[in-house]
Structures are given as structure tokens and as C-alpha cells.
N, CA, C and O atoms as CSV, one atom per row, in Angstrom:
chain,resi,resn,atom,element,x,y,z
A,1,UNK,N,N,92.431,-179.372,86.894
A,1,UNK,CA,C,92.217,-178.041,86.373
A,1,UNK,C,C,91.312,-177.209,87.261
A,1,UNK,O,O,91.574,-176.008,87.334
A,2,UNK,N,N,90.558,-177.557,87.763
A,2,UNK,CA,C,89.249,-177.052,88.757
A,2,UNK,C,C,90.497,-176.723,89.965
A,2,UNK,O,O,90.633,-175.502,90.040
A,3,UNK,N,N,91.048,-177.153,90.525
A,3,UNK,CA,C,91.806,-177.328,91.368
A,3,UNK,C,C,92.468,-175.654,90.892
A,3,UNK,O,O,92.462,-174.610,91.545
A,4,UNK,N,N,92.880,-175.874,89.824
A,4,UNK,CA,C,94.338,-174.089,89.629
A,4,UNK,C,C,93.207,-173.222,89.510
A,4,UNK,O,O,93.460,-172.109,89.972
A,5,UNK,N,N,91.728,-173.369,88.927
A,5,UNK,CA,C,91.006,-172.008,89.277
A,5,UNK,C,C,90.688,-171.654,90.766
A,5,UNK,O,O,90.788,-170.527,91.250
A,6,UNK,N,N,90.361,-172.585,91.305
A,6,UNK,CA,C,90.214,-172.587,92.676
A,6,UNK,C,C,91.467,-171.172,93.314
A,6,UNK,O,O,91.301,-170.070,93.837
A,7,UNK,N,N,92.840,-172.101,92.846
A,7,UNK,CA,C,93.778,-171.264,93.304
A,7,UNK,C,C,94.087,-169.626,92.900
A,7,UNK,O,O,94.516,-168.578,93.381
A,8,UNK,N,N,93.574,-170.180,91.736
A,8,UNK,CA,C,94.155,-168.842,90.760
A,8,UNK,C,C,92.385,-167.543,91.806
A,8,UNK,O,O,92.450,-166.460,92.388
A,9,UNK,N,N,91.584,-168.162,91.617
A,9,UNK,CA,C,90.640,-167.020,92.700
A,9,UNK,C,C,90.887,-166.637,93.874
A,9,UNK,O,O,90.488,-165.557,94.309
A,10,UNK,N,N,91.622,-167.526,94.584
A,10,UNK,CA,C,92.458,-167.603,95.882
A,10,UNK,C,C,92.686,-166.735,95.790
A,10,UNK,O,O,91.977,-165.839,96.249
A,11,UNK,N,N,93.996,-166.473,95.031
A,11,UNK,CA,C,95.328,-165.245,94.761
A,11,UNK,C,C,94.271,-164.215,94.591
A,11,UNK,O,O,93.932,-163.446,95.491
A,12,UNK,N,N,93.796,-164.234,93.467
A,12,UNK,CA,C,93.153,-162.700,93.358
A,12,UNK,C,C,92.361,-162.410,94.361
A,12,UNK,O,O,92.435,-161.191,94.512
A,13,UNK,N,N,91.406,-163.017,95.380
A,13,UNK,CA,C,91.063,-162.565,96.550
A,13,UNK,C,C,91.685,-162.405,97.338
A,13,UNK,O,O,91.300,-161.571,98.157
A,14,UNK,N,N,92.589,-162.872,97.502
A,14,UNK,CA,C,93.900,-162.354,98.595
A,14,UNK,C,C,94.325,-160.917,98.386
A,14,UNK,O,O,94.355,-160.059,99.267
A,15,UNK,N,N,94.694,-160.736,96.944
A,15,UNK,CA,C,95.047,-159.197,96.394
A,15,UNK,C,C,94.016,-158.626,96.819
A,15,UNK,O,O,94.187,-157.787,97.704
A,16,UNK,N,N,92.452,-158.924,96.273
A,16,UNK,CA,C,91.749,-157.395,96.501
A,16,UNK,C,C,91.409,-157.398,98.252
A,16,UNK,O,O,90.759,-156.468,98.728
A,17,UNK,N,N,91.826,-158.328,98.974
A,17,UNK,CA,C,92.113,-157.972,100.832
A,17,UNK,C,C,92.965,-157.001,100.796
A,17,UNK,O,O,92.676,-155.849,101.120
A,18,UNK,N,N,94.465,-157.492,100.269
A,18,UNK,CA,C,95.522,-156.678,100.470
A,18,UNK,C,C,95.194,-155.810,100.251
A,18,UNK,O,O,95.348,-154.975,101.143
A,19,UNK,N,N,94.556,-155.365,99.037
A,19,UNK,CA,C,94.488,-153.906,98.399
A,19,UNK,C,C,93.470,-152.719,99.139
A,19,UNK,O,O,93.663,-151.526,99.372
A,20,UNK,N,N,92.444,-153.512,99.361
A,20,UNK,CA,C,91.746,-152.929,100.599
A,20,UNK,C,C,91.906,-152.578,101.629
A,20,UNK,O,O,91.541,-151.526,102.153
A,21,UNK,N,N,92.579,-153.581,102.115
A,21,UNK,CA,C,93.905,-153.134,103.728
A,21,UNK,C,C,94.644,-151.991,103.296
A,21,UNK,O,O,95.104,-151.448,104.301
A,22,UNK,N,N,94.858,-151.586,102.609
A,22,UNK,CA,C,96.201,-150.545,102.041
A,22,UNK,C,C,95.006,-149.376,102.034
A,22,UNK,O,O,94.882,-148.347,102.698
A,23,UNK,N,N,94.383,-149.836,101.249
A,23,UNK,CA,C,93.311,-148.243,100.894
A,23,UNK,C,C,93.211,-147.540,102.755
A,23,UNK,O,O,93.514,-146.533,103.395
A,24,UNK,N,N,92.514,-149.023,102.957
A,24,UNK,CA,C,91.501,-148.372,104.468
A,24,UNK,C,C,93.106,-147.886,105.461
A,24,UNK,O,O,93.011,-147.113,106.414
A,25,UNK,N,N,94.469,-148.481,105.032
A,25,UNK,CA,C,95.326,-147.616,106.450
A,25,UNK,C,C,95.526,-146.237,105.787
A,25,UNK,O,O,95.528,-145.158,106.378
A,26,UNK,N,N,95.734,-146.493,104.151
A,26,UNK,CA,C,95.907,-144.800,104.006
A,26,UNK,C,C,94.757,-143.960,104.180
A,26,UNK,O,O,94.596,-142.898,103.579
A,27,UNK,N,N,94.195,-144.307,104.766
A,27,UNK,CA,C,93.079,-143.196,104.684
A,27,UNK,C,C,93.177,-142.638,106.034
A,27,UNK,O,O,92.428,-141.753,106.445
A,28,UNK,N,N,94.329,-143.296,106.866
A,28,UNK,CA,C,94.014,-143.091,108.261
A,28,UNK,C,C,95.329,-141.739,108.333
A,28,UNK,O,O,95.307,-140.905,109.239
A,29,UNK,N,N,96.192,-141.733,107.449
A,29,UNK,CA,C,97.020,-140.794,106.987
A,29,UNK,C,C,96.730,-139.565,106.650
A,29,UNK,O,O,97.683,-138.788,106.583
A,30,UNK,N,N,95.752,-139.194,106.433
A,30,UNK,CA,C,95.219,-137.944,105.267
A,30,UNK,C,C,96.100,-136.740,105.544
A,30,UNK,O,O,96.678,-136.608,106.622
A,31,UNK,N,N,96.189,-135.909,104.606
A,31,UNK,CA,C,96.842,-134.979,104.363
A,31,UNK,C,C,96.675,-133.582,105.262
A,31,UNK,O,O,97.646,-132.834,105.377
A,32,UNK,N,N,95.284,-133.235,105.953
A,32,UNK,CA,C,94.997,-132.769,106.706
A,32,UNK,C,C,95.471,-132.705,108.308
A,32,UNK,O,O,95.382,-131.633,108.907
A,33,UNK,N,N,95.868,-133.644,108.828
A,33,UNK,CA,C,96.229,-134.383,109.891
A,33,UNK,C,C,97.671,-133.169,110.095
A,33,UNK,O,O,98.487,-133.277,109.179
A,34,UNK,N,N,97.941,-132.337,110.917
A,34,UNK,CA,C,98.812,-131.590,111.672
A,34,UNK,C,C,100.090,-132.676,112.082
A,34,UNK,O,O,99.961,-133.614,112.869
A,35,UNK,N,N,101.361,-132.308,111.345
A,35,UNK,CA,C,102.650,-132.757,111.213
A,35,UNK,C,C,102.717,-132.717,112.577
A,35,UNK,O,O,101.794,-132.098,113.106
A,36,UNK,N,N,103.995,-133.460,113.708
A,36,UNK,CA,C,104.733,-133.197,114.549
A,36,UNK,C,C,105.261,-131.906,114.728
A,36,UNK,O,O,105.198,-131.230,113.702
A,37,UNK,N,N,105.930,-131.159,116.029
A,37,UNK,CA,C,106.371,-130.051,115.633
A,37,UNK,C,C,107.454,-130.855,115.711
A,37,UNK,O,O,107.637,-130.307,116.798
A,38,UNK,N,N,108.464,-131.715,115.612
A,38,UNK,CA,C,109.568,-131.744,115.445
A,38,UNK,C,C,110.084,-131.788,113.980
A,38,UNK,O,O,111.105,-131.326,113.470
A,39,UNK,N,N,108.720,-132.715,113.315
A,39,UNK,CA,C,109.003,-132.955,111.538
A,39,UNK,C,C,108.174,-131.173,110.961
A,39,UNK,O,O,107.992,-130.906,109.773
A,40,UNK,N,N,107.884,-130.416,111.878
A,40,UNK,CA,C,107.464,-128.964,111.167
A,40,UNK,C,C,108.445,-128.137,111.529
A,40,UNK,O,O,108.130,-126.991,111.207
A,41,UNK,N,N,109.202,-128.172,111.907
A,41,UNK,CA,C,110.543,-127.137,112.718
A,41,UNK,C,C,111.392,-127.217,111.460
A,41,UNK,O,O,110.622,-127.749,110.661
A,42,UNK,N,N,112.477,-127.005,110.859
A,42,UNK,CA,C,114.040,-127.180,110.040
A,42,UNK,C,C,114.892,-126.655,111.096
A,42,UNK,O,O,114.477,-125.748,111.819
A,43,UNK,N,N,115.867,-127.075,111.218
A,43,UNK,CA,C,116.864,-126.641,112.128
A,43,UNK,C,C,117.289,-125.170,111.727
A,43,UNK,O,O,117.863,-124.849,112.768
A,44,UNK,N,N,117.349,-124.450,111.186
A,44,UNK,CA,C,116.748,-123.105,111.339
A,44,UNK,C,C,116.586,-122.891,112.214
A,44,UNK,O,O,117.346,-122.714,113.166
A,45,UNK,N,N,114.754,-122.826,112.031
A,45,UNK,CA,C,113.547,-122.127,112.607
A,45,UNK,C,C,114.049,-122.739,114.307
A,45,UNK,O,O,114.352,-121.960,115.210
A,46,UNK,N,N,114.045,-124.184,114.452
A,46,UNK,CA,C,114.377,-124.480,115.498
A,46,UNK,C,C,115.630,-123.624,116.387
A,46,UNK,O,O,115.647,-123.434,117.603
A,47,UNK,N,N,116.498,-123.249,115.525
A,47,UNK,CA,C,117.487,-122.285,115.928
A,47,UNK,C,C,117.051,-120.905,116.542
A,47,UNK,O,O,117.128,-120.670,117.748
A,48,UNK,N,N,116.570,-119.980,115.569
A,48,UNK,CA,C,116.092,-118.739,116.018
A,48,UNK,C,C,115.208,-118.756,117.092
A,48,UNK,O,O,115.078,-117.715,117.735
A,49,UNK,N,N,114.482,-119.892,117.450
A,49,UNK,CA,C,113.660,-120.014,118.219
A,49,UNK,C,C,114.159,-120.041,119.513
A,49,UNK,O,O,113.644,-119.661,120.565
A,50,UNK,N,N,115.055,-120.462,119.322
A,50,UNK,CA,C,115.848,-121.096,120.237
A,50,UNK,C,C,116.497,-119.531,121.049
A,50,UNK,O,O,116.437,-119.098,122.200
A,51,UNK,N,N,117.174,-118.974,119.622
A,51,UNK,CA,C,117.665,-117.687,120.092
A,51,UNK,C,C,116.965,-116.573,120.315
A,51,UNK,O,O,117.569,-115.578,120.716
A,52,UNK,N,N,115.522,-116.531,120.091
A,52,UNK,CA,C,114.426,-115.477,120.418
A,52,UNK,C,C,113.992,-115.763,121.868
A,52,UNK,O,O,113.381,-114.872,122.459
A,53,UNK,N,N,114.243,-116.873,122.464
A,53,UNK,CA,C,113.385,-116.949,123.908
A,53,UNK,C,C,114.636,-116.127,124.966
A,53,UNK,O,O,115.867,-116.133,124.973
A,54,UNK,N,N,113.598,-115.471,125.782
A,54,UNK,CA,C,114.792,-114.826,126.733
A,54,UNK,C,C,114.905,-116.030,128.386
A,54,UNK,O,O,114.227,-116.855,128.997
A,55,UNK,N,N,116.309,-115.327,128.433
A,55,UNK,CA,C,117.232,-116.520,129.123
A,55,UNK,C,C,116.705,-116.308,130.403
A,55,UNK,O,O,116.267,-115.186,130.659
A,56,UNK,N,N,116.677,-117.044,131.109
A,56,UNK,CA,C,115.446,-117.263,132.525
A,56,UNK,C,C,116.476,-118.327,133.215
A,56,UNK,O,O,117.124,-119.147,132.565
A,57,UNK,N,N,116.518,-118.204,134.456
A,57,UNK,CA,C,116.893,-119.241,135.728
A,57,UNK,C,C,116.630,-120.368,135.625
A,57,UNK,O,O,116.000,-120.537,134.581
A,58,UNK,N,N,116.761,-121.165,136.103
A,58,UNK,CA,C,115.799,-123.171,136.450
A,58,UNK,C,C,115.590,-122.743,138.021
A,58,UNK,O,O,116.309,-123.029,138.977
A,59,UNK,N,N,114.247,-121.882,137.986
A,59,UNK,CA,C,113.245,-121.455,139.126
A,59,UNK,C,C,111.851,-122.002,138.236
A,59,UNK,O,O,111.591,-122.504,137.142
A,60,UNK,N,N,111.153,-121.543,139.491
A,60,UNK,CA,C,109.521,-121.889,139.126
A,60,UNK,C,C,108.910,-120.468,138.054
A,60,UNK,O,O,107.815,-120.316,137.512
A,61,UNK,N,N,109.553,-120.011,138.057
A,61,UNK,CA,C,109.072,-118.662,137.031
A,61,UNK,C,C,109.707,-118.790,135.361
A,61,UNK,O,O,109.147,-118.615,134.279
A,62,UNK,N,N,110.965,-119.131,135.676
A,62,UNK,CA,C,111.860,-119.539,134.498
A,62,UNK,C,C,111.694,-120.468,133.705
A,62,UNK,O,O,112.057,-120.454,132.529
A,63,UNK,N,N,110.845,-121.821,134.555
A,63,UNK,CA,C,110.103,-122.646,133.837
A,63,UNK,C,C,108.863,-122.514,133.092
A,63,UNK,O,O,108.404,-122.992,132.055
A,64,UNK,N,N,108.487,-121.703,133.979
A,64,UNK,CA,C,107.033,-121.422,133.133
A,64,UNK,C,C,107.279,-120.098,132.100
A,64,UNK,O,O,106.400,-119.784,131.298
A,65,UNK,N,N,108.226,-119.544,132.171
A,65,UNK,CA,C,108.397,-118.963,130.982
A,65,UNK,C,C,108.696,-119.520,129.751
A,65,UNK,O,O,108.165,-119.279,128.667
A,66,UNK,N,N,109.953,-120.592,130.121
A,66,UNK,CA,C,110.398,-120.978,129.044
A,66,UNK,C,C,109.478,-121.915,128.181
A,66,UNK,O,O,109.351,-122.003,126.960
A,67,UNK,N,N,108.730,-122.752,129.478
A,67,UNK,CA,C,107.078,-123.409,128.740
A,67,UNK,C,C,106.664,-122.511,127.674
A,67,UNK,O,O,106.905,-122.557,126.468
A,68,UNK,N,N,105.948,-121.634,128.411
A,68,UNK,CA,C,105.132,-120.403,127.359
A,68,UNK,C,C,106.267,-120.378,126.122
A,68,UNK,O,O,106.226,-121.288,125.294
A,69,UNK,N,N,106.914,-119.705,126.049
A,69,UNK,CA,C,108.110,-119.397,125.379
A,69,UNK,C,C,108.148,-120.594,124.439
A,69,UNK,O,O,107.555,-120.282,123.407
A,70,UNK,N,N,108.486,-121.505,124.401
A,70,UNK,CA,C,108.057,-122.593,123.465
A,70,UNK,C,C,107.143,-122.891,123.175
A,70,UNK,O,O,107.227,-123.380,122.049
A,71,UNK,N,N,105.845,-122.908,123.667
A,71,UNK,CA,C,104.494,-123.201,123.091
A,71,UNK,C,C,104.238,-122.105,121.324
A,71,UNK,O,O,103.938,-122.351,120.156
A,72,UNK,N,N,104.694,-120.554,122.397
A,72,UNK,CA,C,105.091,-119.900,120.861
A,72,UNK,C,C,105.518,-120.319,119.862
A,72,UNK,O,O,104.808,-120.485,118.870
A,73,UNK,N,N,106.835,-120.598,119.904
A,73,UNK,CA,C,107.611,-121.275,118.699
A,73,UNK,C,C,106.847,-122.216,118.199
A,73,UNK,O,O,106.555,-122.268,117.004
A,74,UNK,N,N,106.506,-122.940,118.964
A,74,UNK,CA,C,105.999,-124.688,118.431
A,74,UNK,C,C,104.129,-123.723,117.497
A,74,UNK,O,O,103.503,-124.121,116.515
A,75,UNK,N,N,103.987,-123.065,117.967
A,75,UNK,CA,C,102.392,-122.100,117.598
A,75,UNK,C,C,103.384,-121.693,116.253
A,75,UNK,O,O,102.903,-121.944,115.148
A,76,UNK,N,N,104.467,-121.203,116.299
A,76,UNK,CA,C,104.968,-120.183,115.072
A,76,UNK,C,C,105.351,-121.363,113.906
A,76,UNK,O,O,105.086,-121.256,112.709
A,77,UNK,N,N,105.969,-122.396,114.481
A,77,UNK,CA,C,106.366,-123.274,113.643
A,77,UNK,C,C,105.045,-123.875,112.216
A,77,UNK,O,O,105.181,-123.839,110.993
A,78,UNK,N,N,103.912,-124.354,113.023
A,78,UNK,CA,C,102.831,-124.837,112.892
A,78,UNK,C,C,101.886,-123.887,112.393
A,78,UNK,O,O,100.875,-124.400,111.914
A,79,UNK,N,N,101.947,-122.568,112.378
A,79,UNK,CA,C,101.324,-121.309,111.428
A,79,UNK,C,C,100.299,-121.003,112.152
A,79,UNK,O,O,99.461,-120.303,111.585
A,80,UNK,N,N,100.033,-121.389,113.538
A,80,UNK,CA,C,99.048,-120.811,114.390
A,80,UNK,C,C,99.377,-119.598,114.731
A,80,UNK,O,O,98.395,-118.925,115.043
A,81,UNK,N,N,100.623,-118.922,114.808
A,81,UNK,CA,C,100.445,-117.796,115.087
A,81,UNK,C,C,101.629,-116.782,114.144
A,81,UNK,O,O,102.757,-117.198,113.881
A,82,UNK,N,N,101.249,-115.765,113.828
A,82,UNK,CA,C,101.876,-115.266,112.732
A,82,UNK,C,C,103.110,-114.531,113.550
A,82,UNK,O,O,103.163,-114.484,114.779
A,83,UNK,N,N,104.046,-113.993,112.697
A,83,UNK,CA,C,105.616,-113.670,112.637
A,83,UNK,C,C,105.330,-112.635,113.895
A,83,UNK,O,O,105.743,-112.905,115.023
A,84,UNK,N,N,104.814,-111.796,113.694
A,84,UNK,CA,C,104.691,-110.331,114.188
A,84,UNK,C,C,104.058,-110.660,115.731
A,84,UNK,O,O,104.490,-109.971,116.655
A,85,UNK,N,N,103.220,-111.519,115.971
A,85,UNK,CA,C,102.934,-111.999,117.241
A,85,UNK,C,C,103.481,-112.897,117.863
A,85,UNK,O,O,103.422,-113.092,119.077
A,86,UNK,N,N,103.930,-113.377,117.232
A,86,UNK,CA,C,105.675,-114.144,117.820
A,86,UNK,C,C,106.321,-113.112,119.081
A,86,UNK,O,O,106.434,-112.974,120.299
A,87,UNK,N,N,106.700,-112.405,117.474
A,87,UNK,CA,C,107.987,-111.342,117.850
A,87,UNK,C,C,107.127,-110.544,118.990
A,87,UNK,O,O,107.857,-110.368,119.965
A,88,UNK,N,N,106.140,-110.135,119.144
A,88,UNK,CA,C,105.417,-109.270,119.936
A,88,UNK,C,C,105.268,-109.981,121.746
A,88,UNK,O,O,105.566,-109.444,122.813
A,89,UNK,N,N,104.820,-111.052,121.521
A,89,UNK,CA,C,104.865,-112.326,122.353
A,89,UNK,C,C,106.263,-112.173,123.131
A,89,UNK,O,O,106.429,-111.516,124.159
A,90,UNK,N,N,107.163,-112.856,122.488
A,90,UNK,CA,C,108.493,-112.777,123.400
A,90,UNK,C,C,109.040,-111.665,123.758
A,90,UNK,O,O,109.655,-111.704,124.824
A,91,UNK,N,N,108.993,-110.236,122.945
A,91,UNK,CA,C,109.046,-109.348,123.274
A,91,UNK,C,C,109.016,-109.218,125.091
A,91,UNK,O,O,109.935,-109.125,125.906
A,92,UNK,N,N,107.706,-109.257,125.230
A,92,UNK,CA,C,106.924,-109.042,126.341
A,92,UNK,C,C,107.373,-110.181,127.212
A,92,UNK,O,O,107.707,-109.802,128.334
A,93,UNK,N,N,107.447,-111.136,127.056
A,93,UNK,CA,C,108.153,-112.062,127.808
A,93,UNK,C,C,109.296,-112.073,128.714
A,93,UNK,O,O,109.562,-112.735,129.718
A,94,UNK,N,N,110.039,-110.924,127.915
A,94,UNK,CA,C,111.323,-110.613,128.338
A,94,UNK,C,C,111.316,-109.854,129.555
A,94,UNK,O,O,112.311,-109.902,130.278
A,95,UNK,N,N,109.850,-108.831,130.023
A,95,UNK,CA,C,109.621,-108.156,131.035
A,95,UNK,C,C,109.691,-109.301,131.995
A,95,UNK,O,O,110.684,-109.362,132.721
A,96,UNK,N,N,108.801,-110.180,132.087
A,96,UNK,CA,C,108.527,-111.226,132.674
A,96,UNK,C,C,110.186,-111.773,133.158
A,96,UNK,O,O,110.540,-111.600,134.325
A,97,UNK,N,N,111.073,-112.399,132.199
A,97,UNK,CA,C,112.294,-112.761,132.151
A,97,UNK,C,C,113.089,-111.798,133.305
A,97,UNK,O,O,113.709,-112.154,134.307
A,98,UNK,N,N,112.908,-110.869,132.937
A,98,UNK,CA,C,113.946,-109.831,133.262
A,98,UNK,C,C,113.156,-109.745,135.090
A,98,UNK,O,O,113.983,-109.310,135.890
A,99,UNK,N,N,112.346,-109.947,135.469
A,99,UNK,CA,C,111.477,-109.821,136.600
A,99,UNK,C,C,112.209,-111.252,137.468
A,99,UNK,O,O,112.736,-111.190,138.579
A,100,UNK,N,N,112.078,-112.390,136.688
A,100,UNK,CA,C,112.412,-113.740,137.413
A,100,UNK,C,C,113.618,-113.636,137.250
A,100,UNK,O,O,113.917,-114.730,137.728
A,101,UNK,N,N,115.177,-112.924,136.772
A,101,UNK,CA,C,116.086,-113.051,136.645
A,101,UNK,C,C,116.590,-112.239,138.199
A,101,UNK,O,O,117.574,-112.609,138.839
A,102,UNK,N,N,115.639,-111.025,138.629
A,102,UNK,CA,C,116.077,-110.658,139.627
A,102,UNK,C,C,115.421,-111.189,140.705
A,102,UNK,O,O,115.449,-110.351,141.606
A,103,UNK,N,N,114.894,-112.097,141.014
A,103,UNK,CA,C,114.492,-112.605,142.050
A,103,UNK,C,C,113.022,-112.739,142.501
A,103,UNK,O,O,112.462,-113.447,143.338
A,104,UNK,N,N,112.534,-111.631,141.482
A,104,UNK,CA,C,110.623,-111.340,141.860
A,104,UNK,C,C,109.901,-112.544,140.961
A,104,UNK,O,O,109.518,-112.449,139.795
A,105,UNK,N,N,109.834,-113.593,141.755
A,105,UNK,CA,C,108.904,-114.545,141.513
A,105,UNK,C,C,107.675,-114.508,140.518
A,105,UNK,O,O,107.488,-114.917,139.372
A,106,UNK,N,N,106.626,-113.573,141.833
A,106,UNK,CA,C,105.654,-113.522,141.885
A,106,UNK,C,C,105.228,-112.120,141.067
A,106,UNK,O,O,104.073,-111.914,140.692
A,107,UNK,N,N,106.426,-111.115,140.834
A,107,UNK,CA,C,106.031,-109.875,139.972
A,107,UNK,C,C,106.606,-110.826,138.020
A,107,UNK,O,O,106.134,-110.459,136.943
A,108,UNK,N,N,107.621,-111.949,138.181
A,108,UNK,CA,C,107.467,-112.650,137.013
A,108,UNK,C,C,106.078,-113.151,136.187
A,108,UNK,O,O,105.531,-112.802,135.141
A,109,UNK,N,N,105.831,-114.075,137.142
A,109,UNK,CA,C,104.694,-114.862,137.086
A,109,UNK,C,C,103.207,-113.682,136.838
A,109,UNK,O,O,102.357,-113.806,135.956
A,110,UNK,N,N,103.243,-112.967,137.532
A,110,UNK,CA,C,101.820,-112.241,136.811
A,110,UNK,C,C,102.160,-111.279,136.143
A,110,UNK,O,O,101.334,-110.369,136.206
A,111,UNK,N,N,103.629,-110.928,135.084
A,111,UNK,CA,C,104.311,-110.737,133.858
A,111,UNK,C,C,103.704,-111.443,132.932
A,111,UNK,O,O,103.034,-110.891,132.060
A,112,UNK,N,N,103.922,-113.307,133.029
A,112,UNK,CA,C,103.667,-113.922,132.390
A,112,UNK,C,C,102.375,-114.188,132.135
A,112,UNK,O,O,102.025,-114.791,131.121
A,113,UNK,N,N,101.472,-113.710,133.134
A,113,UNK,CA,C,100.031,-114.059,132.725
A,113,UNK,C,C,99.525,-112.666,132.353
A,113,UNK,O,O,98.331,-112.849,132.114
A,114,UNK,N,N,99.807,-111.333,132.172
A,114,UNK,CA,C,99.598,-111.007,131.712
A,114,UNK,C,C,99.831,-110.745,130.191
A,114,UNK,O,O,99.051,-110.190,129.416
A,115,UNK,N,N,100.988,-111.228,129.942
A,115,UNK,CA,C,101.422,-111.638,128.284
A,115,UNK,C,C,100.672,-112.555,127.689
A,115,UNK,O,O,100.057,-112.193,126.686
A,116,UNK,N,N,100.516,-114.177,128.224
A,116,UNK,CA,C,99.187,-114.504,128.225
A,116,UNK,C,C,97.938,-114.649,127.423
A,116,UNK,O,O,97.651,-115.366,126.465
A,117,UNK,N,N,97.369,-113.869,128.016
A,117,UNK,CA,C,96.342,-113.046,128.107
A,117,UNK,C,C,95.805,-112.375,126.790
A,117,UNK,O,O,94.884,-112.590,126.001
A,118,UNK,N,N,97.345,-110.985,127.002
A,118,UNK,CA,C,97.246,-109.884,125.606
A,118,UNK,C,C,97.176,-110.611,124.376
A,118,UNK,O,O,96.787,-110.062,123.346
A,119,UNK,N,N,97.629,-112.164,124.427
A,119,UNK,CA,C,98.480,-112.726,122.933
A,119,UNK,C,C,97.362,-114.009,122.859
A,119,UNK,O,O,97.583,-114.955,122.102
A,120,UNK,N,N,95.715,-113.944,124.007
A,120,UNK,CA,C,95.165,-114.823,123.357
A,120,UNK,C,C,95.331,-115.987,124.154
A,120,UNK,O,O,94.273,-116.583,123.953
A,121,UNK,N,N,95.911,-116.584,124.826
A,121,UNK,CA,C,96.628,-117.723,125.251
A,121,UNK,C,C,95.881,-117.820,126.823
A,121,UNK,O,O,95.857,-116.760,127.448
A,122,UNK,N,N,95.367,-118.856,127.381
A,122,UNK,CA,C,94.364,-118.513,128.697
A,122,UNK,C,C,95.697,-118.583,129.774
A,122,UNK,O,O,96.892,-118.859,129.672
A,123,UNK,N,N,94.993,-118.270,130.597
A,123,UNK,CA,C,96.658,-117.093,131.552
A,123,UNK,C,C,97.233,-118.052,132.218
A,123,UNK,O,O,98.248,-117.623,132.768
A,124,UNK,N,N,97.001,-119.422,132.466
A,124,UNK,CA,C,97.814,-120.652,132.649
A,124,UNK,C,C,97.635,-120.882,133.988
A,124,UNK,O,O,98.174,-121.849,134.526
């Protein structure tokens, strides 16, 4: 009989480990903790986003637009930056776009840092 209490305390110290293990990983979860932008996007938002960035080359200007250009979205997705500065953001981008689409590199690129800049963002 000494023997099944033995066991029977076993078990229940085993549970309140387990149960403790469980507490201490959820805590490493908390609700505060900033989602992925892939699990904060809906294919939507991921869409328009998609269709708000202006269309740029695969040059060194086009990349760094389209960088910027997504950092937005992924900022808009995540509520760092509101609707209207989005829209204001790419707006302006498009000067930039429209600069690296004709060939001006370097009149792109300090497009892009001056957009930047206006929207808060350090000029890269």
C-alpha cells in the first residue's frame, strides 16, 4: 500500500511539472507579441498591395523601390501606418518609378529618398 501512495504522488507531481511547463511556454506567447506580416496580410490586402505599388524595372532603382514599396504595405498591413499615408507614400513613389522607368537612376534614387524622408522613414 505505501508502495501505490508513493506512486499515486509520483503522478500528481508529474502533473503539476507538466502543468507548469505549459503555464511557463504560454507565457512566452502573449498576446502583445506583433503577428507575422504574412499571418497579418488576407489575400485581399495582400492583393491591393500588390496593385498599389508602381511597376519599376529589375534595376538598382526598381529594387529599391519596390523594397520601400513593400515595407509600406507590410507598415499598412500591421497598422503602423495609416490608409491616407499609404496612399500618399506610393503616390510619390510613382515620381520616383516613373524616373527609374526612363533610365534616370540617380534622379530615381534621390526620388526615393526624398519620399523617404517626407513619410518619416530614414532615407535608406
Amino acid at each position: 500500500m505505501i508502495h501505490h501512495a508513493e506512486s499515486g504522488g509520483s503522478k500528481r507531481g508529474l502533473i503539476c511539472i507538466l502543468g507548469l511547463t505549459a503555464l511557463l511556454l504560454a507565457g512566452c506567447n502573449t498576446p502583445g507579441q506583433p503577428e507575422s506580416v504574412a499571418a497579418g496580410m488576407t489575400g485581399g490586402e495582400a492583393e491591393i498591395a500588390a496593385i498599389a505599388a508602381p511597376q519599376t524595372p529589375d534595376t538598382t532603382c526598381g529594387r529599391a523601390i519596390d523594397d520601400f514599396a513593400g515595407l509600406l504595405s507590410r507598415d499598412l498591413a500591421n497598422g503602423m501606418v495609416a490608409q491616407r499615408v499609404h496612399d500618399e507614400a506610393m503616390s510619390d513613389l510613382e515620381v520616383a518609378a516613373s524616373a527609374c522607368r526612363a533610365g534616370s537612376q540617380d534622379q530615381a534614387l534621390s526620388a526615393l529618398r526624398a519620399t523617404r524622408i517626407r513619410h518619416g522613414y530614414p532615407a535608406g
